[in-house]
N, C-alpha and C positions, 0 to 999 in steps of 0.2 A: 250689309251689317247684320249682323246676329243679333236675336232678342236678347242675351247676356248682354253683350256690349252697347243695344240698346236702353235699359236698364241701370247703365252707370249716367247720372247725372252730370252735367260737364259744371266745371265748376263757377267758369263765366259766360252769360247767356245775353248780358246785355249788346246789340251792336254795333251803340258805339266806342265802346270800349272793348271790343275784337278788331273795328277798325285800328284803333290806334297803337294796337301789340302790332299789325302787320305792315302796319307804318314804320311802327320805330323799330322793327328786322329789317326790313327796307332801309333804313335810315343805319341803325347800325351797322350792316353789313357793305355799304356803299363806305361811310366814313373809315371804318377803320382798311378797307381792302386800300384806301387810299393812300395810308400812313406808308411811312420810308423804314421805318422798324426791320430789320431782316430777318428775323423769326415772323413777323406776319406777314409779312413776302414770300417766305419762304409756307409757311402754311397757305395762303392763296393760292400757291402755285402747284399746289397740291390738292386742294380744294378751291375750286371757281367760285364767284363771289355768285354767280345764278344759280349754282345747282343749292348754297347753302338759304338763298331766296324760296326756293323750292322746297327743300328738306325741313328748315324747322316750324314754319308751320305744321307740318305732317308730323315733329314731334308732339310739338304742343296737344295736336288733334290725338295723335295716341294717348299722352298722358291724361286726357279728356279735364283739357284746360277748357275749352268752349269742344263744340260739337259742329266740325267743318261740315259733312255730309249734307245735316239741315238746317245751314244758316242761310239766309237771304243769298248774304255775300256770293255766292257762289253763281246763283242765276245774275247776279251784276256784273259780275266779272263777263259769265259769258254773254251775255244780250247787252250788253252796255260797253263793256271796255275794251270788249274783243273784236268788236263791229268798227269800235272808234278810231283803236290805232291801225286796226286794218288801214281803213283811208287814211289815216295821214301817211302811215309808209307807201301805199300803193300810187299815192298823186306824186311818185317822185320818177314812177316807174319807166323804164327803158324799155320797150316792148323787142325793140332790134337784138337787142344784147339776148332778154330774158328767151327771144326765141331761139338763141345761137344754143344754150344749155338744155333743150327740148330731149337730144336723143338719150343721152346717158340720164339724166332725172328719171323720164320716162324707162329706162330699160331697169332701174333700181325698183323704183313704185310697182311694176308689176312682180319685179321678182321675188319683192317684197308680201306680195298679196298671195303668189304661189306659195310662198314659203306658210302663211298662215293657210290655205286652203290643206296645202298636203300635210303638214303639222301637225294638226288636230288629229287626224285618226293613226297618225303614227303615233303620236303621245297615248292614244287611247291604247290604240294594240299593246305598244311597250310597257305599261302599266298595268294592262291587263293581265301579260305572263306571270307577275309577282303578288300582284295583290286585285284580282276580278271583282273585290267588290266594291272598289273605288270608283271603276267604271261602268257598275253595273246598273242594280237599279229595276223597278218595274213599272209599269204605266205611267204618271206624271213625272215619277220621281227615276225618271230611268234617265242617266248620265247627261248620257249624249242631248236630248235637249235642252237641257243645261248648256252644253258646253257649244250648243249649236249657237243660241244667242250670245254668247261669248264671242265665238266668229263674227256677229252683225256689228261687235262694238270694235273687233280689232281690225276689221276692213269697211273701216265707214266711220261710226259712231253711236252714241245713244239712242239717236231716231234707227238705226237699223238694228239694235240690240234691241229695241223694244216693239219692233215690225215682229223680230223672228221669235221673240218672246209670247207674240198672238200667235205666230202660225205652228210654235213647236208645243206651248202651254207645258212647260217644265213648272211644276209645282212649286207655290209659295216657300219654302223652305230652300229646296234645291238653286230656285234663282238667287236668293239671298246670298249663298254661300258661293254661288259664280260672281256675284257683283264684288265679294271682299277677296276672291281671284282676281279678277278683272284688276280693281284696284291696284292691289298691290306687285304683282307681276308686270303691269304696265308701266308701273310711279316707276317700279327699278329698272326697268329696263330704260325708260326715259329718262334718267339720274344717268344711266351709265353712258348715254346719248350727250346730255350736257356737259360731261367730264372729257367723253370723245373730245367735244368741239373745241375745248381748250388743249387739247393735243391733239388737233389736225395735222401738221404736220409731220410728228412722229405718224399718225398713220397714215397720211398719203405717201409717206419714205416706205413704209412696210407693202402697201398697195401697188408700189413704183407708179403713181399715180401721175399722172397729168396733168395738174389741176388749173393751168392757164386762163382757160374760160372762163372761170370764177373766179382768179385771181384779179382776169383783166376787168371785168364788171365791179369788183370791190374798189379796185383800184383807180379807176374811170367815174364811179361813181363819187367816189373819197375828195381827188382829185376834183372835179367839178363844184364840190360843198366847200371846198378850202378856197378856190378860186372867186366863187363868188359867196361867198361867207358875208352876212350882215350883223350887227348887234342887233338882235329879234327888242321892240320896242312893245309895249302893255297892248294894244291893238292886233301887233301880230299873233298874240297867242289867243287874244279875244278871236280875232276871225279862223285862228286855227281850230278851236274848241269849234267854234259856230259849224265849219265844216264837217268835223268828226262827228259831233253827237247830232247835228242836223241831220248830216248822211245818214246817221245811224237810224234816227229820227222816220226818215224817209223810207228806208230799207223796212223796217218795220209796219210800216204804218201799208207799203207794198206787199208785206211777204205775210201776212195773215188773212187778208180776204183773200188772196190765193192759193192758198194752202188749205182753207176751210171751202172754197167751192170746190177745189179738186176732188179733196175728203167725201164732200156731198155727192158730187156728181161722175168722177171716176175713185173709184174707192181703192180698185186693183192697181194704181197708180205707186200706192202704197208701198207696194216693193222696191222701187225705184227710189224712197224718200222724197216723193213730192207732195205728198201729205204734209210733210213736215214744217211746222214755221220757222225753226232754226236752220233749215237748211235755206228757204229760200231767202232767211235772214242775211245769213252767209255770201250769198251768191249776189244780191242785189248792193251788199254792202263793197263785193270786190268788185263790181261794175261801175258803182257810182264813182270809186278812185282811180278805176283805169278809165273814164270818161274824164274826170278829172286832171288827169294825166296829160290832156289836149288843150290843156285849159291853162289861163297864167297861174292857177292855182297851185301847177308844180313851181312855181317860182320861191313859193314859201319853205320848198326843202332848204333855203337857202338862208331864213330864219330859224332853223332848225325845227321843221315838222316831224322829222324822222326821230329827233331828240324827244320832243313830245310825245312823240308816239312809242317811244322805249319806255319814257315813263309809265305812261299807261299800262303797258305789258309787264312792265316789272310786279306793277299792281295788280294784274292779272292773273301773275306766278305766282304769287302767295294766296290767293280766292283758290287756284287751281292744286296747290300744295298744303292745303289744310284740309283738304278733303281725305287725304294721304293717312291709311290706320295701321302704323307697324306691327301694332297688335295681333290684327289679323292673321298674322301667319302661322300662331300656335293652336289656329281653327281649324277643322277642314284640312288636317295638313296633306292627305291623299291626295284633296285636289289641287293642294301648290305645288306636288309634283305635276302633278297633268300638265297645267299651265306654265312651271318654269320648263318641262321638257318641248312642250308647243313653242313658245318664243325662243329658247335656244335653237331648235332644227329654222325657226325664220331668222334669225340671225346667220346662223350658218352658212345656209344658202346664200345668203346676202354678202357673207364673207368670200365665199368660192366665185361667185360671180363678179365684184367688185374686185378682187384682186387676178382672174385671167383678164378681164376689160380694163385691167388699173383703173378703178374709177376714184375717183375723190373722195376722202372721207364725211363729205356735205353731202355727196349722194346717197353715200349707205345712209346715211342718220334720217335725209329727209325724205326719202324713200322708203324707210320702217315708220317713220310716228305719221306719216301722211294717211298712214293705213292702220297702225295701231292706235292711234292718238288722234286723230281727225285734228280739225281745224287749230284749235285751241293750240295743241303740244304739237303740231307743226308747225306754227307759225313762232310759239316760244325757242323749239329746237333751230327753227332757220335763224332767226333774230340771234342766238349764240353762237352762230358764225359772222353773220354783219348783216343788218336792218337790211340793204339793198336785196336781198337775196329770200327775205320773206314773203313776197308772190310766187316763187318755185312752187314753198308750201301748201301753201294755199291754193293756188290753182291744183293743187296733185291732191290734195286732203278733197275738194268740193268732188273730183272725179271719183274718188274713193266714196263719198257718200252715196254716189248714184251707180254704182257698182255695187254695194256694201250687202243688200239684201241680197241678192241672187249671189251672190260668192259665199257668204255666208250659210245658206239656204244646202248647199251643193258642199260643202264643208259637215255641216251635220251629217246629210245623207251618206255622208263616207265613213261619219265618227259612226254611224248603228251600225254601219257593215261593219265594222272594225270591235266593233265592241263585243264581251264576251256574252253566250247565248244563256 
């Protein structure tokens, strides 16, 4: 965020009356996409009721109705709601099935990561023949480490955006203006990811895709919830809540003194994101649902956990979609070319490889936000294909975080060779 735009007062600051605008978009946007109306079918059909979950908060935050960036909301979404529904969708999990989808996930997420390693200094180069002093820059303020820690957040996340942020020391002003890059180039290319998934099938027709293995997991899993489908009774959502945020509870209450002895005691660990407490947040919270998963506790998918847990995320998308400043883009516009030319060549790539392997249109998607979007917007983009299928994400988004520094790292050092002298 720029000091201008920091400088505009949001007009509502109380929060709880931010909760109950992202409520009642939630709430309106569920009711009406429900109506039999045919112009608002016809407009849903056009626009997904999740990407419009997503987008107007992000208006609101531009019109600087409240101020998404620094609201609470946002650390509760992540450290609360995002750990919560994790487990309940994860204690439903198939581990046979989810390993049958290993090769092709896996062969999208890397290409997906290649395409942001070589990306960066191709954008750099290419910008640099028309305009060098977009790219250019001298000591703190020189480009490239800028746009270095830009790679920590689009092959990993936050914790490796702000790993590569110590180790590049790109000047207070320069990071500012990668973060409302980051933002914005991310939010759209993730919008254009939720819109995909409600036309998966036009593009796995385009792909000549294959998409059986996903199909038959969706389908299997679909199957198995109708079959043993209960009416969830006031207890079962009490012990489901007890599960999620206990887990969560637990996961936390693990993943900070270990994160702050490593910190102390290996510091070079760092790289890797194991300093980090969000990440070991993360990782003990998908552990405790795939333990869970052996347990009668998947039984409760059958009370609807995975339902509960869409709520959650729903709730989540909006924390995660207010943050969103459209605004931004008429800043710094140099460097939204840089970054929408960087995410186009990893799209690309993503496109050339996905359609010689015909791969699935759930691979391209959750194989770009696993790396550009970490945990949070992988686990949102797999959940708008079908809940069952948001452990892909998440298990590819936690490998992306321990990857994220050293790809990123090796990403910069191409963007200064690249950059003009």
């Amino acid at each position: 965020m720029d000091n201008q735009t920091a400088l505009v007062q949001p007009l509502i600051t109380d929060t709880a009356v931010i909760v109950g605008i992202l409520m009642t978009i939630l709430g309106i946007v569920f009711y009406t996409s429900s109506l039999s109306n045919k112009y608002i079918k016809g407009f849903y059909n056009v626009i997904p009721p999740l990407l419009l979950c997503y987008f107007l908060p992000g208006v609101l935050n531009s019109l600087h109705v409240f101020d998404g960036a620094n609201s609470p909301l946002t650390s509760v979404g992540s450290r609360y709601l995002l750990p919560a529904c994790l487990i309940l969708f994860v204690i439903s999990l198939d581990l046979k099935e989810m390993w049958a989808l290993r090769k092709r996930a896996g062969l999208m997420f890397i290409t997906g990561t290649i395409g942001i390693v070589l990306g960066g200094p191709l954008a750099v180069w290419i910008v640099s023949l028309f305009a060098p002093q977009v790219v250019g820059g001298v000591g703190p303020d020189e480009v490239w480490r800028g746009l270095g820690s830009l790679a920590g957040s689009w092959i990993g996340g936050s914790a490796n955006q702000v790993a590569l942020k110590e180790i590049l020391q790109p000047s207070p002003r320069l990071f500012s203006s990668i973060i409302a890059v980051d933002a914005f180039v991310a939010y759209l290319w993730m919008a254009f990811l939720l819109y995909g998934a409600s036309k998966a099938k036009q593009f796995d027709k385009f792909f000549k895709a294959d998409s059986r293995d996903v199909d038959h997991l969706m389908q299997k899993m679909e199957a198995k919830t109708q079959a043993n489908a209960r009416t969830p009774q006031t207890k079962d959502y009490i012990i489901m809540l007890a599960i999620a945020f206990g887990g969560t509870g637990l996961a936390t209450f693990l993943a900070e003194p270990i994160a702050n002895f490593i910190a102390t005691n290996y510091p070079h660990l760092e790289q890797f994101s194991l300093t980090s407490g969000f990440f070991w947040l993360i990782l003990f919270a998908t552990i405790i649902g795939v333990a869970l998963s052996f347990t009668p506790a998947k039984e409760l998918e059958h009370a609807g956990a995975s339902k509960l847990g869409s709520t959650l995320l729903y709730m989540l998308i909006v924390t995660i979609g207010m943050q969103m400043d459209i605004s931004a883009i008429a800043d710094n516009l140099g460097l939204f070319v840089v970054g929408i030319i960087w995410m186009s060549f990893h799209a690309l790539l993503l496109l050339i490889v996905g359609k010689i392997f015909k791969v699935p249109f759930f691979y391209f998607a959750v194989g770009s936000m696993a790396n550009v979007g970490g945990v949070a917007s992988a686990s949102v983009t797999s959940a708008a294909f079908h809940p069952s299928l948001i452990s892909v994400g998440v298990i590819l988004a936690v490998f992306s975080y321990a990857i994220g520094t050293y790809a990123g790292w090796l990403t910069a050092l191409l963007m200064q060779i690249a950059s003009p002298i």
